[in-house]
FIVODREN-969679 format. One record per residue (C-alpha): residue number from 1; residue in three letters; x, y, z. Coordinates in nm, 4 decimals, decimal comma. Layout:
% residues N
<r NUM; 'ALA'; <X; Y; Z>>
...
% end
This chain:
% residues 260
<r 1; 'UNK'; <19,2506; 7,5485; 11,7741>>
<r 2; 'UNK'; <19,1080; 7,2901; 11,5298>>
<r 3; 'UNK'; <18,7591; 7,1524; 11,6079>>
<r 4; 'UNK'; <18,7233; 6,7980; 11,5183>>
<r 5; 'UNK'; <18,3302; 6,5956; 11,4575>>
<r 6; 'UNK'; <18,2849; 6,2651; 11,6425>>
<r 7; 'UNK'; <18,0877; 6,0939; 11,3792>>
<r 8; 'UNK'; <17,8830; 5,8001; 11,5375>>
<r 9; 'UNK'; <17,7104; 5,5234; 11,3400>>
<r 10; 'UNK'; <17,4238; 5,3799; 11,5217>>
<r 11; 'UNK'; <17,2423; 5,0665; 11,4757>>
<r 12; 'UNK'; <17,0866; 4,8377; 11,7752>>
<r 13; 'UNK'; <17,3653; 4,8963; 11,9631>>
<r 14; 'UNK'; <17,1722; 5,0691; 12,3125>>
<r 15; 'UNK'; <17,4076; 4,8357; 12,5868>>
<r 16; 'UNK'; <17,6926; 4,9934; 12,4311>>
<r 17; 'UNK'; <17,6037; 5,3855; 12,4123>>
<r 18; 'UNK'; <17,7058; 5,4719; 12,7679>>
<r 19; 'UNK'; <17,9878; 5,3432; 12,7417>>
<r 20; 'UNK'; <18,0820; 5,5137; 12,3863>>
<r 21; 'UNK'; <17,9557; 5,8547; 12,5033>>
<r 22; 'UNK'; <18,1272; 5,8685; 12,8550>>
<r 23; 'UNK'; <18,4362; 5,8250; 12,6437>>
<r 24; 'UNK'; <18,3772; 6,1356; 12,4708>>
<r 25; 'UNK'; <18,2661; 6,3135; 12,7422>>
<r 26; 'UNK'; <18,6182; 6,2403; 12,9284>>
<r 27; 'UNK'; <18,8397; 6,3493; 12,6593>>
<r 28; 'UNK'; <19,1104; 6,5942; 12,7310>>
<r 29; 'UNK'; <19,0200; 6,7970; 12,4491>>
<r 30; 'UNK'; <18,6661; 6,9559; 12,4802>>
<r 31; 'UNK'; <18,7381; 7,1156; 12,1089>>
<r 32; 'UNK'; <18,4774; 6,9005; 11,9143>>
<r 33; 'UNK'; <18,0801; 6,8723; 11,8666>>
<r 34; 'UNK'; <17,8959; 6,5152; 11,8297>>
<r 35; 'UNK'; <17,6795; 6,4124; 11,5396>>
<r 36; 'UNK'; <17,5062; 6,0815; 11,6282>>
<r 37; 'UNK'; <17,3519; 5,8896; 11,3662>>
<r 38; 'UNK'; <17,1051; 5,6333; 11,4543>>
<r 39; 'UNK'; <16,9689; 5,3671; 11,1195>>
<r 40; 'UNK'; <16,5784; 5,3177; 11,2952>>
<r 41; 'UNK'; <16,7064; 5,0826; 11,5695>>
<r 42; 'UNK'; <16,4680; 4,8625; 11,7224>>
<r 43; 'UNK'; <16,6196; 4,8854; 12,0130>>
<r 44; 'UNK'; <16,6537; 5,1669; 12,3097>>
<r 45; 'UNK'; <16,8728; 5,3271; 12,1331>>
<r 46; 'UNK'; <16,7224; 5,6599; 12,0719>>
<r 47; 'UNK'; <16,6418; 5,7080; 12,4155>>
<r 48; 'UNK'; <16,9876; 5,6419; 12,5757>>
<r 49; 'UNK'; <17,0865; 5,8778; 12,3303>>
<r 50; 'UNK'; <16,8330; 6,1281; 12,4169>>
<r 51; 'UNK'; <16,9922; 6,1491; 12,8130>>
<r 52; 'UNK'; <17,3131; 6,3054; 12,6994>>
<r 53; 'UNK'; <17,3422; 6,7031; 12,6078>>
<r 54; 'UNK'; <17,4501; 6,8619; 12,3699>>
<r 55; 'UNK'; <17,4281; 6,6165; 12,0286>>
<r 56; 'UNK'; <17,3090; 6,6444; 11,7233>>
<r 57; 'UNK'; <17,0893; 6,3497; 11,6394>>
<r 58; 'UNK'; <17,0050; 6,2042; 11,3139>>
<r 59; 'UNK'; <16,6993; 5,9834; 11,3130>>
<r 60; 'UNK'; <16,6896; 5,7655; 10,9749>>
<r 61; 'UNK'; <16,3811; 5,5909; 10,9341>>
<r 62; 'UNK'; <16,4141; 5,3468; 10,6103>>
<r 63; 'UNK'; <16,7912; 5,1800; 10,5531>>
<r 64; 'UNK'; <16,8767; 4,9171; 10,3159>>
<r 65; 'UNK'; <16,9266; 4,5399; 10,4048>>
<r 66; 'UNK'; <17,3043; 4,5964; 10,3719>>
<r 67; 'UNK'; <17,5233; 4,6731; 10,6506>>
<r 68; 'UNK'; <17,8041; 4,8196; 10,4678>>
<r 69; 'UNK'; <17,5963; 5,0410; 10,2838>>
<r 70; 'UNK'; <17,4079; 5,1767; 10,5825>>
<r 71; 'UNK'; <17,7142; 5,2253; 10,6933>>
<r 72; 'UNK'; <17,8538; 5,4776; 10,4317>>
<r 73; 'UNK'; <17,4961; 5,6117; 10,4394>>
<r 74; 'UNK'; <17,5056; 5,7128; 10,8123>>
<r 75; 'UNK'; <17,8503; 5,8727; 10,8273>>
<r 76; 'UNK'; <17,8026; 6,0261; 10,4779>>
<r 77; 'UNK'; <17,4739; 6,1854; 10,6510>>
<r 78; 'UNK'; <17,6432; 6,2376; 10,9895>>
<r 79; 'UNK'; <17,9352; 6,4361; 10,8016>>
<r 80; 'UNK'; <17,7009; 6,6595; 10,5736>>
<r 81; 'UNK'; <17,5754; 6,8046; 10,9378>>
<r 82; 'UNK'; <17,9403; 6,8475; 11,0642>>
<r 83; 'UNK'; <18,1081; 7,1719; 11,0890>>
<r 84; 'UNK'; <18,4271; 7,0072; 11,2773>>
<r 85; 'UNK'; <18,8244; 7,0354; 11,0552>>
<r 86; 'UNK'; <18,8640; 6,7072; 11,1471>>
<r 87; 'UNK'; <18,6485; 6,4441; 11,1447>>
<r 88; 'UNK'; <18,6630; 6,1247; 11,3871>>
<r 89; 'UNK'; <18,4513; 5,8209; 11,2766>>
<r 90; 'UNK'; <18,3193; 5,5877; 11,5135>>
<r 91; 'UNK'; <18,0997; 5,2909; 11,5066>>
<r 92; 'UNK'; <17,8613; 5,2918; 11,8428>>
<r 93; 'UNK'; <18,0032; 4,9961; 12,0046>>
<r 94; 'UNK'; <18,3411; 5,1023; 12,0204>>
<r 95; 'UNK'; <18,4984; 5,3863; 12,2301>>
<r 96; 'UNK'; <18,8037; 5,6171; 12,2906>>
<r 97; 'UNK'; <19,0475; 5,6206; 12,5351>>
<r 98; 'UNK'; <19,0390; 5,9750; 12,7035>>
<r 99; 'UNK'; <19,3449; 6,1342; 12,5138>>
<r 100; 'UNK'; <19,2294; 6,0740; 12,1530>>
<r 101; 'UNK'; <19,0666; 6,3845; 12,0507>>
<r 102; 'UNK'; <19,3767; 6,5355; 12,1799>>
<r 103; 'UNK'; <19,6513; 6,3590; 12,0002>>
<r 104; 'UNK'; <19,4578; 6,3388; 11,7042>>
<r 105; 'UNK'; <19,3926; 6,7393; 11,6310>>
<r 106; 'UNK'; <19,7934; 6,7935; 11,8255>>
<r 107; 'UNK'; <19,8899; 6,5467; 11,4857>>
<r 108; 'UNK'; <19,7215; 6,7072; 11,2438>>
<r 109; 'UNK'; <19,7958; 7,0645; 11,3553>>
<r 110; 'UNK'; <20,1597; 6,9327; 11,3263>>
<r 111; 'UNK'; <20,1989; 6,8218; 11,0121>>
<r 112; 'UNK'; <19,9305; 7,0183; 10,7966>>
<r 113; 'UNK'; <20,0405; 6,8498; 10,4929>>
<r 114; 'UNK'; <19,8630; 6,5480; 10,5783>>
<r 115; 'UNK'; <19,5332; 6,4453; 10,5069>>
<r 116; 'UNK'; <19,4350; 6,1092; 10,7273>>
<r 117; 'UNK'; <19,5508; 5,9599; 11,0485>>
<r 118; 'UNK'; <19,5225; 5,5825; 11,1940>>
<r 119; 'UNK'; <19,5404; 5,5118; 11,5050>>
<r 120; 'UNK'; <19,5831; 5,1149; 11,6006>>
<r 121; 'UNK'; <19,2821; 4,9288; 11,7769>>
<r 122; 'UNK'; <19,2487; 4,8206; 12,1296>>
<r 123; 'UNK'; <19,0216; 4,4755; 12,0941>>
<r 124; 'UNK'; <18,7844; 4,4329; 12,3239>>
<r 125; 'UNK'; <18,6314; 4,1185; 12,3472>>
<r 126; 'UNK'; <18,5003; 3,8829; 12,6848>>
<r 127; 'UNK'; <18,6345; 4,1306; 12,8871>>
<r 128; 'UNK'; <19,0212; 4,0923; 12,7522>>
<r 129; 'UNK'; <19,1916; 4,3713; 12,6171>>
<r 130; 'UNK'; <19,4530; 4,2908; 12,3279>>
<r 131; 'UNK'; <19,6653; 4,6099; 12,1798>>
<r 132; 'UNK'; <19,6364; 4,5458; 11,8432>>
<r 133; 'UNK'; <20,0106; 4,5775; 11,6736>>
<r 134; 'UNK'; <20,0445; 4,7180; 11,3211>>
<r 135; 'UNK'; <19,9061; 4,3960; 11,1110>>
<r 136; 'UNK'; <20,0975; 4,1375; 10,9344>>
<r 137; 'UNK'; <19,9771; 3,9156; 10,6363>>
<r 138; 'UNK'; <20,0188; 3,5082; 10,5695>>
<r 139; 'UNK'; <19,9786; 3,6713; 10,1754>>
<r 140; 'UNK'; <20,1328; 3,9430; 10,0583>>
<r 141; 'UNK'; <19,8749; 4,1773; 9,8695>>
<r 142; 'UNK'; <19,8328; 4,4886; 9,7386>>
<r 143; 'UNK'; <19,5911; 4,6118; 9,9784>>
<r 144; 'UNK'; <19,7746; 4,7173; 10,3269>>
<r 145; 'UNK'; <19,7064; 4,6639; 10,6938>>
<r 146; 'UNK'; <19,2773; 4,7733; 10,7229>>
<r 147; 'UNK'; <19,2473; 4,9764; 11,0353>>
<r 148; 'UNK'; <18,9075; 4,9091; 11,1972>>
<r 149; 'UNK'; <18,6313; 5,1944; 11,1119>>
<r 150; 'UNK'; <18,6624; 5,3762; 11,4403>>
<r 151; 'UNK'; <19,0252; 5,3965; 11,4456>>
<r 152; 'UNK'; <18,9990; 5,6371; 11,1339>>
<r 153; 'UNK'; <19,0528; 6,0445; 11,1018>>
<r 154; 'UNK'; <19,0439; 6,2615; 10,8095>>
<r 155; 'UNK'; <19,0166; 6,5884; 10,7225>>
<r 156; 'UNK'; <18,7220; 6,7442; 10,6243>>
<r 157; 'UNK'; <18,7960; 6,8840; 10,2945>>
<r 158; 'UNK'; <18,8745; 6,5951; 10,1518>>
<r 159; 'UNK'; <18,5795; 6,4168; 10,2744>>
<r 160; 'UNK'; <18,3436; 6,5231; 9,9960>>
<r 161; 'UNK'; <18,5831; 6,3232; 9,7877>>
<r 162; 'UNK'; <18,6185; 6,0456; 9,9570>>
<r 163; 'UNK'; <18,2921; 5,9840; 9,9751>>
<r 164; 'UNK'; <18,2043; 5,9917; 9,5886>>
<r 165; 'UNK'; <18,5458; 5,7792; 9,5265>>
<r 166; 'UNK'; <18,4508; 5,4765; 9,7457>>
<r 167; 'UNK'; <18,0482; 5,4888; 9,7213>>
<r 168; 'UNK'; <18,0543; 5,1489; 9,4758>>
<r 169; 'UNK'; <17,7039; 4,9818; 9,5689>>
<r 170; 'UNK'; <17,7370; 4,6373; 9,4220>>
<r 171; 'UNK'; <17,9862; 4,5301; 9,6986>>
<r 172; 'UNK'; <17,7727; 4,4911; 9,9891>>
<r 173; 'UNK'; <18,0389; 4,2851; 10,1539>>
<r 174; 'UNK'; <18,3004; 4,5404; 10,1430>>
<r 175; 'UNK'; <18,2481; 4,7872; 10,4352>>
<r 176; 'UNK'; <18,3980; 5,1466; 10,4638>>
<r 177; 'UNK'; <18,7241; 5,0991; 10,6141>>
<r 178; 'UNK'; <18,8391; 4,9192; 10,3900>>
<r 179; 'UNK'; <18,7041; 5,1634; 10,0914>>
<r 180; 'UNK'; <18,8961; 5,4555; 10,3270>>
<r 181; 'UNK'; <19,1916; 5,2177; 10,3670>>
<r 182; 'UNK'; <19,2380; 5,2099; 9,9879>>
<r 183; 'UNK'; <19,1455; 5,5243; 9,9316>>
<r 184; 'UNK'; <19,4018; 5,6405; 10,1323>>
<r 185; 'UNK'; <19,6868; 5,4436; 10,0003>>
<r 186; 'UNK'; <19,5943; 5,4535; 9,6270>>
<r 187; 'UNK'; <19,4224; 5,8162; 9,5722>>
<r 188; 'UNK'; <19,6114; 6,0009; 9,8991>>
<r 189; 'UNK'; <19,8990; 5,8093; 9,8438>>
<r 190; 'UNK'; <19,9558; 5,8185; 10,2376>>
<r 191; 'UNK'; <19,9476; 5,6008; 10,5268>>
<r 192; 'UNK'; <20,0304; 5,8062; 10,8402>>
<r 193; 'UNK'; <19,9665; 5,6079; 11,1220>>
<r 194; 'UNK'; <19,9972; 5,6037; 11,5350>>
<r 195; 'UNK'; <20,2082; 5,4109; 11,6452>>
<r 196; 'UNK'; <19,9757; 5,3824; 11,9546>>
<r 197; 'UNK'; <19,6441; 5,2097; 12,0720>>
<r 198; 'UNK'; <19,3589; 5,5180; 12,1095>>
<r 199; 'UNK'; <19,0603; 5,3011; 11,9906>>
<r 200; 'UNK'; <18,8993; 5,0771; 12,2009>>
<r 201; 'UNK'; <18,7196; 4,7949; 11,8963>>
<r 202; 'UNK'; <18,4871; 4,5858; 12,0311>>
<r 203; 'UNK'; <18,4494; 4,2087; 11,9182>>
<r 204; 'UNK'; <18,1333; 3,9912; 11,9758>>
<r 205; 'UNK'; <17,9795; 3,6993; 11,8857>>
<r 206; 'UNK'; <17,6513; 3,9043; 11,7678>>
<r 207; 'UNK'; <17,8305; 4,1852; 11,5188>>
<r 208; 'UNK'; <17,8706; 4,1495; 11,1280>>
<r 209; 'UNK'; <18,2159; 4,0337; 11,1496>>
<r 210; 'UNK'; <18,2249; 3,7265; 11,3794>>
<r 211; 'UNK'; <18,0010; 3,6301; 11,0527>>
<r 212; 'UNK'; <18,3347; 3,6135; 10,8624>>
<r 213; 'UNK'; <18,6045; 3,4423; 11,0943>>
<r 214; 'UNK'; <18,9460; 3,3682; 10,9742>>
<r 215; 'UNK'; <18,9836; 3,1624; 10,6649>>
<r 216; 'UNK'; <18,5711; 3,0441; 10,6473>>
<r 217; 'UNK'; <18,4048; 3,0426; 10,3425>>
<r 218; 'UNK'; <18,2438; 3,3887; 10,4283>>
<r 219; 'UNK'; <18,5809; 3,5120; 10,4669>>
<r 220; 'UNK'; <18,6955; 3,3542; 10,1300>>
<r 221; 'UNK'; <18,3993; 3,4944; 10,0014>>
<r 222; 'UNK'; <18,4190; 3,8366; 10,1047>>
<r 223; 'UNK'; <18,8248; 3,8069; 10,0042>>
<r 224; 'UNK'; <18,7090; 3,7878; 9,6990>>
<r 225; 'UNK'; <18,4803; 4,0732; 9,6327>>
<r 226; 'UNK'; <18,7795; 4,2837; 9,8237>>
<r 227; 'UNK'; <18,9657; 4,2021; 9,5295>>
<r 228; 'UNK'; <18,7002; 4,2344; 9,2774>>
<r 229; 'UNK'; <18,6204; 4,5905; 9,4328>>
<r 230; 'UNK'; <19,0084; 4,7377; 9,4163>>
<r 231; 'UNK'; <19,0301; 4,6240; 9,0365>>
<r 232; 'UNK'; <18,7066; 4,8660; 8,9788>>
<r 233; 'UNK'; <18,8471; 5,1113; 9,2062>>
<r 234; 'UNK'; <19,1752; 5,0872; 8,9761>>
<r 235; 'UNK'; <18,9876; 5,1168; 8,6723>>
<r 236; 'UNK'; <18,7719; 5,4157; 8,7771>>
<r 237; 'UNK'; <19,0471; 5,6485; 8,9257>>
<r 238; 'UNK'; <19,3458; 5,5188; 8,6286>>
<r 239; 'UNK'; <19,5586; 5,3284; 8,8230>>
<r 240; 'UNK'; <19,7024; 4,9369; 8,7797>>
<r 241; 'UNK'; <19,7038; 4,6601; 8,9979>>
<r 242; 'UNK'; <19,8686; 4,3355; 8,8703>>
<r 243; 'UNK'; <19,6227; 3,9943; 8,9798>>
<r 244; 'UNK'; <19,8647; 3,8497; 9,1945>>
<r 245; 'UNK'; <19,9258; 3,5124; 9,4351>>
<r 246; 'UNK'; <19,6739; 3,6513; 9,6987>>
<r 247; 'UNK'; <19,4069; 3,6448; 9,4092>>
<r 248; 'UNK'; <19,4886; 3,3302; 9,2583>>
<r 249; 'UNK'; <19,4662; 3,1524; 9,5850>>
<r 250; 'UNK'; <19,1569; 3,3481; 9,6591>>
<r 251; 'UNK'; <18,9664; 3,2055; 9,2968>>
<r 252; 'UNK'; <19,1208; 2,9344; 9,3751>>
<r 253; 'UNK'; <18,9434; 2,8214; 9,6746>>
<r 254; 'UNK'; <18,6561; 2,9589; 9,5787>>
<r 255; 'UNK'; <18,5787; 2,7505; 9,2822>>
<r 256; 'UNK'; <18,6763; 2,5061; 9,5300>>
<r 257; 'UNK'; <18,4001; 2,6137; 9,7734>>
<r 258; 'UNK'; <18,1573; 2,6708; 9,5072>>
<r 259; 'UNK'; <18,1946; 2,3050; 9,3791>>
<r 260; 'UNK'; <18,2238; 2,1515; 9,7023>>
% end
């Protein structure tokens, strides 16, 4: 049987622990251990944390003033203390529906040529639930669909990897699914994917990425260093990306933002 590690981020997010944790604790498969990583919350965190048995708990004390690279910080930690085949990220606001564990390890024990599995997002938000279907684009790009950081499993030997591949620091906007996301299409050169909803992805008007809605000039912004980020990607690991419509519209309004 394969044992998979629930890797949990953790910053300031104490309302939503319960929640995340009793969805671990009812999954059909009990085959997995639970490293929790919390980034010196302010919060309660630590002690909601504290009430549950049977976790490993990682208490940073000094992280940087960018998300995305506390981020790859805690799960890089997080996975260093794993033992699990499988690993199973997930950011502490977010939680699994009871089956996950399960269908994740029955995939990969199924097809043990494959090295990452997506599963598609269930978004939470004001107490609606939309099933997330596999995502369309107004520009075609050369990046693919970017499945929220929970909804992402991989196997642990290439982790190590992975890890050392995506761990650019000058991108601060760029956050690790998206890294993984390209990763996994340019270096894996796979993109095996559920066609079901297992991840439950909350939305709310408080996290980093209501900070970026749709077509704002965050979102332009960050666009930009997306693309900026995938042509050093390229360059490091010798592949070729062409600049294409998706970037020229993206300088494009930039400049126009920048000289607006």
């Amino acid at each position: 049987m394969i044992k998979a590690s629930i890797l949990i981020a953790n910053y300031n997010s104490a309302n939503y622990i319960d929640q995340c944790l009793n969805s671990i604790n009812s999954q059909s498969n009990k085959n997995f251990e639970v490293i929790f990583f919390d980034d010196n919350s302010s919060d309660n965190s630590l002690e909601k944390i504290k009430k549950f048995k049977n976790i490993k708990i990682i208490e940073n004390k000094k992280r940087t003033p960018y998300g995305s690279l506390n981020q790859i910080n805690a799960y890089k930690s997080a996975f260093k203390k794993s033992s699990g085949e499988i690993l199973m990220f997930l950011d502490s606001d977010d939680y699994f529906e009871k089956n996950k564990v399960e269908k994740v390890i029955s995939y990969f024990q199924n097809n043990s040529d494959r090295n990452i599995l997506f599963d598609l997002p269930i978004i939470a938000k004001d107490k609606k639930y939309l099933k997330k279907k596999g995502g369309s684009k107004l520009l075609k790009t050369y990046w693919p669909y970017i499945y929220p950081q929970s909804c992402i499993s991989i196997k642990r030997k290439i982790a190590d990897k992975m890890f050392k591949l995506i761990e650019y620091q000058k991108y601060t906007d760029v956050w690790m699914d998206f890294r993984i996301c390209l990763f996994s299409k340019y270096i894996l050169k796979e993109y095996s994917s559920f066609n079901e909803n297992l991840t439950y992805y909350r939305q709310t008007d408080t996290n980093i990425s209501s900070g970026f809605k749709k077509y704002s000039s965050n979102w332009w912004r960050r666009r930009k260093e997306a693309h900026s980020y995938l042509f050093s990607f390229a360059q490091d690991n010798n592949f070729k990306v062409s600049k294409n419509l998706d970037f020229m519209v993206t300088n494009f309004i930039n400049n126009f933002i920048k000289n607006g």
